[in-house]
C-alpha positions in Angstrom: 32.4 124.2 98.3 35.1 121.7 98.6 38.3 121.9 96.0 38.6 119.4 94.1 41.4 117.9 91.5 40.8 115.2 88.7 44.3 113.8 88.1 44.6 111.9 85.1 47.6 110.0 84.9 49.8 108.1 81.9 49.2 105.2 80.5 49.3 104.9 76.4 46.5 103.8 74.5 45.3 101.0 76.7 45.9 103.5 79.4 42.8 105.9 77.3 40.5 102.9 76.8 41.3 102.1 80.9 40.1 106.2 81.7 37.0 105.9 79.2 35.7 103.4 81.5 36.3 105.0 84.5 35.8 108.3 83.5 32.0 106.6 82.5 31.1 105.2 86.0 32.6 108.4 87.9 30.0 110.1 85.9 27.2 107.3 86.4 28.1 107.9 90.3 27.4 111.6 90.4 31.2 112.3 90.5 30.9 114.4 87.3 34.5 114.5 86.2 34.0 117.6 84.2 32.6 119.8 87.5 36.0 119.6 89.2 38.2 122.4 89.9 41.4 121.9 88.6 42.6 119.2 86.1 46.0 117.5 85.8 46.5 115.2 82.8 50.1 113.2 82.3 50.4 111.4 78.5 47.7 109.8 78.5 45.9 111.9 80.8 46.7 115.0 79.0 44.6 114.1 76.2 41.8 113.0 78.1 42.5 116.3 80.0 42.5 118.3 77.3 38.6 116.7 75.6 37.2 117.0 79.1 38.1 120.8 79.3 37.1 121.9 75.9 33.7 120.4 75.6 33.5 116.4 75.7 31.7 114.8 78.0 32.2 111.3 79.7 29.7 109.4 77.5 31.4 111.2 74.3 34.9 110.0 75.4 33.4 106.3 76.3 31.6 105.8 73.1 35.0 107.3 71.1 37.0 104.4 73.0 34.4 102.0 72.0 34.7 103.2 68.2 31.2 104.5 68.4 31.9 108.2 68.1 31.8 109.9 64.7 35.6 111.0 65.0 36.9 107.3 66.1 37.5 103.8 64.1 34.1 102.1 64.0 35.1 98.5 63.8 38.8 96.1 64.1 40.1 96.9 60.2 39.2 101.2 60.9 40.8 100.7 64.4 43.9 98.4 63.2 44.5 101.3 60.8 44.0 103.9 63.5 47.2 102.5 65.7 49.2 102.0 62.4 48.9 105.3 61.9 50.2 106.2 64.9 53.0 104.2 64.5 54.0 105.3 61.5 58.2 104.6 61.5 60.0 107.4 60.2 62.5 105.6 58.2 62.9 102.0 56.9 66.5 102.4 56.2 68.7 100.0 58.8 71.6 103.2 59.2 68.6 105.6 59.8 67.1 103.1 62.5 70.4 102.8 64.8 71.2 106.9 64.6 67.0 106.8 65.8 68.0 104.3 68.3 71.2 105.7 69.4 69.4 109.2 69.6 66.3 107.5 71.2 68.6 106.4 74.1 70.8 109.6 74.6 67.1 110.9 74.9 65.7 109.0 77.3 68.9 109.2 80.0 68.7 113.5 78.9 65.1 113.6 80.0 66.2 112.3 83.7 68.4 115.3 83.9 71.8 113.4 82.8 72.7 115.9 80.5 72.5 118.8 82.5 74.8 117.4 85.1 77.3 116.7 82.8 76.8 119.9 80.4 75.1 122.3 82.3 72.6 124.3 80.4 74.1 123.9 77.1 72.3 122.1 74.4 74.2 119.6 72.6 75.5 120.5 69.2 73.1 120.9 66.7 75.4 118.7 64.2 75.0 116.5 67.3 71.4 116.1 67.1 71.1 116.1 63.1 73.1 113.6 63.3 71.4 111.1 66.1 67.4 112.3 66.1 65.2 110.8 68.5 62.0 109.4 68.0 61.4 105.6 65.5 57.3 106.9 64.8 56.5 110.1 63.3 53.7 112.3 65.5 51.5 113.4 62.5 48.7 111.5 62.9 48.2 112.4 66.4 49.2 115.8 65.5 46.8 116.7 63.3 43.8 115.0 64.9 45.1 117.2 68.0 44.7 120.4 65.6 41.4 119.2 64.2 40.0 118.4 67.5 40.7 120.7 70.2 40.7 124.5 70.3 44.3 126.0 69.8 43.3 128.3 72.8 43.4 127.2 76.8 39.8 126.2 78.2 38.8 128.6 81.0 39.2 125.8 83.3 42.6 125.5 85.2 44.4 122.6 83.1 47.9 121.5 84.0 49.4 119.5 81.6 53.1 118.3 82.5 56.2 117.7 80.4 59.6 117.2 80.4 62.2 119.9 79.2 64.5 117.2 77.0 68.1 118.7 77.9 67.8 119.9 81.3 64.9 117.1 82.6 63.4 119.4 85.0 59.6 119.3 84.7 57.3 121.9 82.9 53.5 122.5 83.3 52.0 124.2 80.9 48.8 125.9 81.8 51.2 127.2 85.1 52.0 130.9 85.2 55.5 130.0 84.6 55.2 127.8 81.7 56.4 129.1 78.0 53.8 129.9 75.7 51.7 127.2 74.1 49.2 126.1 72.0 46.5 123.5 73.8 47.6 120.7 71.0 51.4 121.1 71.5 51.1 120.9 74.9 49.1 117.6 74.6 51.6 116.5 72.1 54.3 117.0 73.7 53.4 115.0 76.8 52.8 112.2 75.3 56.0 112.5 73.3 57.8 109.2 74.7 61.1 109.4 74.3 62.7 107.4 72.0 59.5 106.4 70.9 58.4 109.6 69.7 60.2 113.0 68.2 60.5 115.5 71.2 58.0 118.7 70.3 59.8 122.3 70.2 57.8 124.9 71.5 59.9 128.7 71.9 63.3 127.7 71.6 63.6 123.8 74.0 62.5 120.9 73.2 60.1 119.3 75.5 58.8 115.0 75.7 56.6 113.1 78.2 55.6 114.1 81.2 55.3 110.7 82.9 59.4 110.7 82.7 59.2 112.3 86.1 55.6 111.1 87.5 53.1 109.2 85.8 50.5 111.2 87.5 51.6 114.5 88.9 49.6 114.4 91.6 51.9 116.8 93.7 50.5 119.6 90.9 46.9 119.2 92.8 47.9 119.1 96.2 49.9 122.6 95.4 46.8 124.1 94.0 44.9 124.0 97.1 42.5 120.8 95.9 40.7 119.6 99.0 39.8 116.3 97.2 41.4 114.6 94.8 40.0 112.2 92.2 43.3 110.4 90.9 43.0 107.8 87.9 46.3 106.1 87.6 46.1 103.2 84.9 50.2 102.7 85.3 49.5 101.9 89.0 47.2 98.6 90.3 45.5 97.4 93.2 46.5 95.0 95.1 43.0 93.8 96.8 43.1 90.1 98.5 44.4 88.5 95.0 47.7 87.1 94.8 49.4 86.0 91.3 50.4 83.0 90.3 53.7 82.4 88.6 51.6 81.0 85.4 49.9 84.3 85.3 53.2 85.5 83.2 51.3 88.6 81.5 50.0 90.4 84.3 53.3 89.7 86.5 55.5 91.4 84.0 52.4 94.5 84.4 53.1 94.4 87.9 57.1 94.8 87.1 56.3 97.6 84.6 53.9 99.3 87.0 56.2 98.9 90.4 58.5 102.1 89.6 55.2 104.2 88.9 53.0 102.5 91.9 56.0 103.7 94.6 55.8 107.2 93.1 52.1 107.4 93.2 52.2 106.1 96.9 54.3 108.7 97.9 52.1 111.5 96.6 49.1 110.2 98.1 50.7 109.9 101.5 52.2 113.3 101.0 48.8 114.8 100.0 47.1 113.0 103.0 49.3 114.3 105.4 48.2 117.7 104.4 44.4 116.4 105.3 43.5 116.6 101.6 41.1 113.4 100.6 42.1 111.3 97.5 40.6 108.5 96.1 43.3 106.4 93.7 41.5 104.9 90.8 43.8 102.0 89.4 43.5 98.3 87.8 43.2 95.3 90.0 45.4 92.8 89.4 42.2 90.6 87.8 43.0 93.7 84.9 46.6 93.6 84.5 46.9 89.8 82.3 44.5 92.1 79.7 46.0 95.3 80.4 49.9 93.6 79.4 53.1 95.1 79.7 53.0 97.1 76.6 50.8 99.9 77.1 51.5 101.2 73.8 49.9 97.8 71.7 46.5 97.2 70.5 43.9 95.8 72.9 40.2 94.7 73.3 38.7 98.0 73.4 35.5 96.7 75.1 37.2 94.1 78.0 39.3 96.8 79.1 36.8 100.0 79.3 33.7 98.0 80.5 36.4 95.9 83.2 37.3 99.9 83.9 33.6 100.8 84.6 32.4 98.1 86.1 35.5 97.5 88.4 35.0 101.7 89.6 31.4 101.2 90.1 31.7 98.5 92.8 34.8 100.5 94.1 32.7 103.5 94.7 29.7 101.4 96.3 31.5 99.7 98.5 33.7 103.3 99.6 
């Protein structure tokens, strides 16, 4: 039997609504996501990694991005109240805010491995980081509906989830051999631990934040595993197709600015995986997607035009292929 690797890449909260959909018509095609061999999930991806390993199925996922699931909002006031939640600042105090901010930035340039070339493996003081913390929204919501939803235990399936190790900026997978130990949630947490955004999560003894700082997808994780054929759903990537953008189309040309960094790195993963004669089918908005998609992955959207533009869009993709 052929190998094969679902890679499910970063993309915040519009980014879950884009992989309901196609995470739905994958399944309507016969591609059943949950029958593949290995699993990657980035941010995003990681939770929708995570459900798909542990017991939730496609249609379960789908209907929980439409609000129709038991353990999702069920209408715009429940789901309004859902995102507050999970932007939930940790301080309203103005001094508070610009330590955050200041701390949010020294984050941010740490996780790309500035840190470490100017301090080795030292960690910076602790007085240091009292003093500056990172992170403006607290992670509780999402923690605990984490812990209430998925097993603290790894699923039998071979799940990578990727991070970032905060101070040093080199990448960690847990569900590798190598990785520290972890509970399923705080690895999910702590890959889609934004920094600045959101507090970095300490599992042993390092601190560890979004895995999309290096790759928005980590492809490269599935080509190393052996995978034969890989499924890849980026929603921080696009497709170009025969449409060009107008400059009136403001909203979806600053996507495609957003998305340019993370398109070049998923290009050269798929050529670098194709070169080893491994098949890979990239599963990305069209540029018809990106004026509702917007440049701010993390904001509310319409649930329904994105996941059934998703499914729809990946069902004619997979007829036509």
């Amino acid at each position: 039997m052929v190998k094969t690797g679902l890679v499910l890449g970063g993309g915040g909260l519009v980014g879950m609504g884009y992989h309901a959909g196609v995470l739905k018509a994958l399944d309507e095609s016969g591609l059943d996501p949950c029958s593949s061999d290995i699993f990657v999930g980035t941010s995003a991806g990681a939770i929708m990694a995570a459900y798909l390993t542990t017991g939730w199925t496609p249609r379960q996922l789908y209907d929980l991005a439409h609000g129709r699931h038991l353990s999702g909002s069920s209408g715009p006031e429940a789901y309004e109240e859902e995102v507050r939640a999970i932007f939930d600042p940790l301080t309203n105090h103005r001094g508070e805010r610009v330590r955050r901010l200041l701390g949010g930035a020294f984050a941010t340039v740490a996780a790309r491995g500035v840190w470490r070339r100017v301090a080795g493996d030292r960690m910076p003081p602790r007085s240091l980081r009292r003093a500056f913390p990172s992170g403006m929204y607290s992670t509780s919501a999402t923690r605990s509906r984490l812990w209430r939803e998925l097993p603290e235990s790894w699923p039998d399936a071979a799940l990578y989830i990727p991070t970032v190790d905060l101070y040093s900026g080199a990448r960690t997978v847990f569900g590798s051999p190598d990785a520290p130990q972890a509970s399923l949630p705080e690895a999910v947490l702590a890959s889609t631990s934004i920094p600045g955004v959101f507090p970095p999560v300490r599992i042993g003894d390092r601190w560890y934040v979004d895995g999309g700082v290096t790759s928005a997808t980590s492809l490269d994780l599935a080509t190393a595993a052996g995978c034969e054929r890989i499924i890849c759903v980026a929603p921080l990537s696009y497709q170009k197709e025969n449409e060009r953008l107008s400059l009136a189309d403001r909203s979806a040309l600053k996507a495609v600015l957003v998305r340019s960094q993370f398109a070049r790195c998923l290009k050269k993963e798929v050529v670098e995986a194709r070169a080893r004669g491994i098949e890979v089918l990239v599963v990305s908005p069209l540029m018809a997607e990106l004026a509702v998609h917007g440049a701010n992955s993390m904001r509310p959207y319409d649930r329904a035009v994105v996941i059934e533009s998703a499914r729809r869009n990946t069902l004619r993709m997979l007829e036509a292929s």
